[in-house]
C-alpha positions, 0 to 999 in steps of 0.5 A: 783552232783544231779540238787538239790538246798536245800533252807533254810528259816530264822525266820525273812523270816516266819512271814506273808502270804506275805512271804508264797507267796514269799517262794511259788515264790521262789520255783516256779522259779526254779524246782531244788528247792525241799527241803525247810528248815524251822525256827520258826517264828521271829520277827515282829518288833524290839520289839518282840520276836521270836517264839522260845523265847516265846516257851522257857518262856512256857516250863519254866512256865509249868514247874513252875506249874503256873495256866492254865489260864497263860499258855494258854494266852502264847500258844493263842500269839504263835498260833498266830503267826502261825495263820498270815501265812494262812488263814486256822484254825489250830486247830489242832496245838493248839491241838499239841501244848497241847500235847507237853507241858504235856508230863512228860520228864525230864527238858532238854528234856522237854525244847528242845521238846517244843522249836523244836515246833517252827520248827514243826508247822511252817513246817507243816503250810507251807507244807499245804500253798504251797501244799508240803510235810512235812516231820518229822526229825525223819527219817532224823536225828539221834542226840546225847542225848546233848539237846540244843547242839546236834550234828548229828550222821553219820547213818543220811546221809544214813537216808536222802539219803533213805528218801529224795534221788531222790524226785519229789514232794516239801517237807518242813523240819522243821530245828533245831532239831533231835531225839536221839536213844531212840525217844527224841527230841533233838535240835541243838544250836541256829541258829541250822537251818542251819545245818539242811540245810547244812547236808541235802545238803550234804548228797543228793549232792546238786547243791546249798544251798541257805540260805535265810535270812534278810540280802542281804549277808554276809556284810565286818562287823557287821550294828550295828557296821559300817554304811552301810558296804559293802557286800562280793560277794564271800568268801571260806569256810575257809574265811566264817568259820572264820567270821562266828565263830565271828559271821557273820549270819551262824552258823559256823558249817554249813560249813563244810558238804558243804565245805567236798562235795563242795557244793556252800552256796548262802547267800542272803535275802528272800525280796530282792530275785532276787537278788544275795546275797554271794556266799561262794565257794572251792577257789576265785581269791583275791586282793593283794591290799585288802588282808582283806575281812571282820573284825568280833567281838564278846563280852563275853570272859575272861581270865585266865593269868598264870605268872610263872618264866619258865614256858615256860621250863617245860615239859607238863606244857601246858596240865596241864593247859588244863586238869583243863578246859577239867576236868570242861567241859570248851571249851577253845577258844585260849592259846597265850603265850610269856616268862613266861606267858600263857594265857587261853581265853574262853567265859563268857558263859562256866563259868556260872555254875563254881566257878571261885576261884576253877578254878584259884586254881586248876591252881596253884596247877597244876602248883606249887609254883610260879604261879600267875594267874589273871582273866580278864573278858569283853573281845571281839575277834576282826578278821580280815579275808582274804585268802590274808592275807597269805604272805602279809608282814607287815599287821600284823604291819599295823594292830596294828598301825590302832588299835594303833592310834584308841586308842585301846589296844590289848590284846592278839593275835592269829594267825594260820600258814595259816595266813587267820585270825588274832584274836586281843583280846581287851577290850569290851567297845573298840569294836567299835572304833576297828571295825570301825577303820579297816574299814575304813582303808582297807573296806570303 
C-alpha cells in the first residue's frame, strides 16, 4: 500500500477563499496528501442553491431556446460563484462555460456535459489557487454512455495508475463524471464525487481516503431527525454500506473499491479539520450491550401487494413477478413475503415515467386468475444497523415493541442472513417517531 492519502472535498468545503486556504492547509499538513477530489460549489446558506442546480436550470433553459439575455444572467450568477474562490479573473471560464453550453448534443448528453461544468471549473479554479495540477477525467475514467448513472469501466484502473501512479506535484481532480468510449462526457448519479474519490484510492493503493465534508462524521441518525445525535468513531464497510444506502452522507457505492483493497475512508468535516471525524475500516471490536450503531430512514418508496390462494406453492411464481419490473427497467429494492402474499418494494422515483395500471396488470396476468394486487404508496425504509446485531437474541422483538409503543405500524421487514441490518417499512408521515424512537431507546 503506497504512503498516499486521496483527499475528497465536498461542495459545501468550496464556497470562499476561506476554504481555498483551508484546502491549502490541509494539504499542506500532510505530504501524503497528493490527490485533491473536487465537487462543484454548494450552497452558501440554506436558501441557496448548488452550483450543480443552477447549472442543470442553464442546460434546460437553453435547451428551451430562451433569449441571450436570460442565459447570460444565469451563467453571470454561476461565474460568480467561481469568482468568490480567488482574487484572479476567470475570463476564461466564462469563455469555457460558453462554449459548453452551445455544443449541439443530444439532450442527456448535452444535460451531463453542462452539469460536469460544476466539477471542472471549480478544479481548474483551485489547481491554479493552490499552485497544483489539474488533471482531466478523460485520461482517468473510461464510463458507460448511462448519462446521470454512469457507472465506471475496468480499463480506468489502469488509466488512473498510468496517469496518476507515483505523482510528486499536487494534482487537483475534478469529481462526478467520465468520458464514454466515444469522447462524451457522462456523469456519475448525484453525490457521484465520492466515487471519484474512492476508485481513484483504490486503484493507486492508498494509505487513506479522507472525505472531507460539512459534517464531523458520520452521526448514529439523521440532524434533521434527532436532536444533537452522537457521531460514530469507527464502522466496517459493510456497516457503512448499510447506512449509507438509507442515506447517511457517502454515496453508497463508494464503498466498495475501498472496501475490495481495504483502504480505510476518514469521514470528517473540512472546518473542524483537525479533528478526527469516523473511520470506516475492514472490522471493529463491538458492544455486545450496544449491539445497534446507528438507525437511518429514507422516504419515497411504495409497493406492490400480490395476494393469491397458494401462491407460495408455485413454481417460479417469484421470477414472474420479477420479470414484469426487470421487462419496464425498474429497480427493485426487497420482496418480503409470508403465506399467500408477496410484496414488491421499490422507490417512487423508478415509477415516474411508467403507468402504474399496466404494471399491477401485467402481475395479474403473469400470475392467473386469483390474484389480487394493491398498490401503497408514501412508504419509508427504517434501518437499524450494527455488526452486533448477528446473534443478539430478541433485539428484533425488542425492536418492534419500541416501534410498538411509539405508536408506529411496520409494514414490511426485511432482513439478511447476516442479520447486521433490519430493514422496518413504515409509513412516511411515522418517520419521525420512529427514528427518534430508537434512539433514544438503544443511542441517547
Amino acid at each position: 500500500m503506497e504512503n498516499l492519502i486521496v483527499c475528497k472535498f465536498g461542495g459545501s468545503s468550496i464556497i470562499s477563499k476561506a476554504d481555498v486556504e483551508r484546502i491549502r492547509k490541509i494539504s499542506d499538513d500532510d505530504s501524503a496528501r497528493k490527490i485533491l477530489v473536487v465537487s462543484a460549489p454548494g450552497k452558501r446558506n440554506n436558501n441557496d442553491k448548488k452550483v450543480t442546480d443552477l447549472l442543470i436550470a442553464l442546460a434546460e433553459d437553453t435547451r428551451a431556446c430562451i433569449d441571450d439575455l436570460e442565459t447570460r444572467t444565469r451563467a453571470n450568477e454561476i461565474i460568480t460563484r467561481y469568482q468568490a474562490l480567488t482574487s484572479k479573473t476567470l475570463a476564461y471560464i466564462e469563455e469555457e462555460l460558453q462554449q459548453r453550453i452551445k455544443l449541439g448534443l443530444p439532450s442527456d448528453a448535452y444535460l451531463d456535459s453542462v452539469k460536469a461544468f460544476g466539477e471542472e471549473a471549480c478544479a481548474k479554479v483551485l489547481a491554479e489557487a493552490l499552485n497544483a495540477e489539474y488533471v482531466d477525467p478523460q485520461e482517468l475514467f473510461l464510463v458507460t454512455p448511462d448519462f446521470s448513472g454512469a457507472a465506471i469501466l475496468p480499463p480506468s484502473e489502469k488509466m488512473i495508475q498510468r496517469r496518476l501512479k507515483g505523482i510528486e506535484k499536487l494534482c487537483v481532480v475534478p469529481g462526478f463524471y467520465g468520458y464514454t468510449e466515444n469522447g462524451t462526457i457522462a456523469t456519475f448519479s448525484r453525490g457521484g464525487s465520492d466515487l471519484t474519490g474512492a476508485y481513484i484510492a483504490a486503484a493507486l493503493d492508498a494509505r487513506m481516503y479522507e472525505n472531507f465534508s460539512d459534517i464531523p462524521g458520520i452521526l448514529a441518525a439523521d440532524p434533521r431527525i434527532v436532536r444533537n445525535p452522537k457521531k460514530i468513531e469507527k464502522l466496517t464497510f459493510k456497516e457503512m454500506r448499510d447506512l449509507a444506502y438509507l442515506g447517511s452522507k457517502l454515496h453508497p457505492e463508494a464503498i466498495s473499491p475501498c472496501a475490495k483493497k481495504g483502504i480505510p475512508i476518514h469521514i470528517r468535516e473540512t472546518a473542524g479539520y483537525p479533528a478526527r471525524g469516523t473511520y470506516v475500516v475492514q472490522e471493529r471490536m463491538s458492544d455486545p450491550n450496544q449491539p445497534i450503531v446507528g438507525v437511518a430512514y429514507q422516504g419515497g418508496f411504495c409497493s406492490f401487494d400480490i395476494l393469491k390462494f397458494g401462491v407460495n406453492e408455485e413454481v417460479g411464481v417469484l421470477r414472474r413477478i420479477l420479470q414484469v419490473f426487470e421487462d419496464k427497467n425498474i429497480s427493485v429494492e426487497y420482496v418480503p413475503s409470508a403465506i399467500d402474499d408477496i410484496s414488491v418494494i421499490v422507490r417512487d422515483d423508478e415509477l415516474k415515467k411508467h403507468d402504474i395500471g399496466m404494471i399491477v396488470g401485467r402481475i395479474q396476468s403473469a400470475l392467473g386468475c386469483g390474484t389480487d394486487v394493491n398498490f401503497k404508496e408514501h412508504l419509508g425504509c427504517l434501518a437499524v444497523a450494527g455488526k452486533a446485531l448477528r446473534g443478539h437474541r430478541g433485539i428484533s422483538a425488542s425492536i418492534q415493541s419500541t416501534l410498538a409503543d411509539a405508536g408506529v405500524n411496520i409494514i414490511f421487514i426485511s432482513q439478511g442472513s447476516e442479520e447486521r441490518c433490519i430493514i422496518y417499512g413504515i409509513n412516511g408521515s411515522d418517520h419521525k417517531k420512529a427514528v427518534n424512537a430508537i434512539y433514544d431507546k438503544y443511542l441517547r
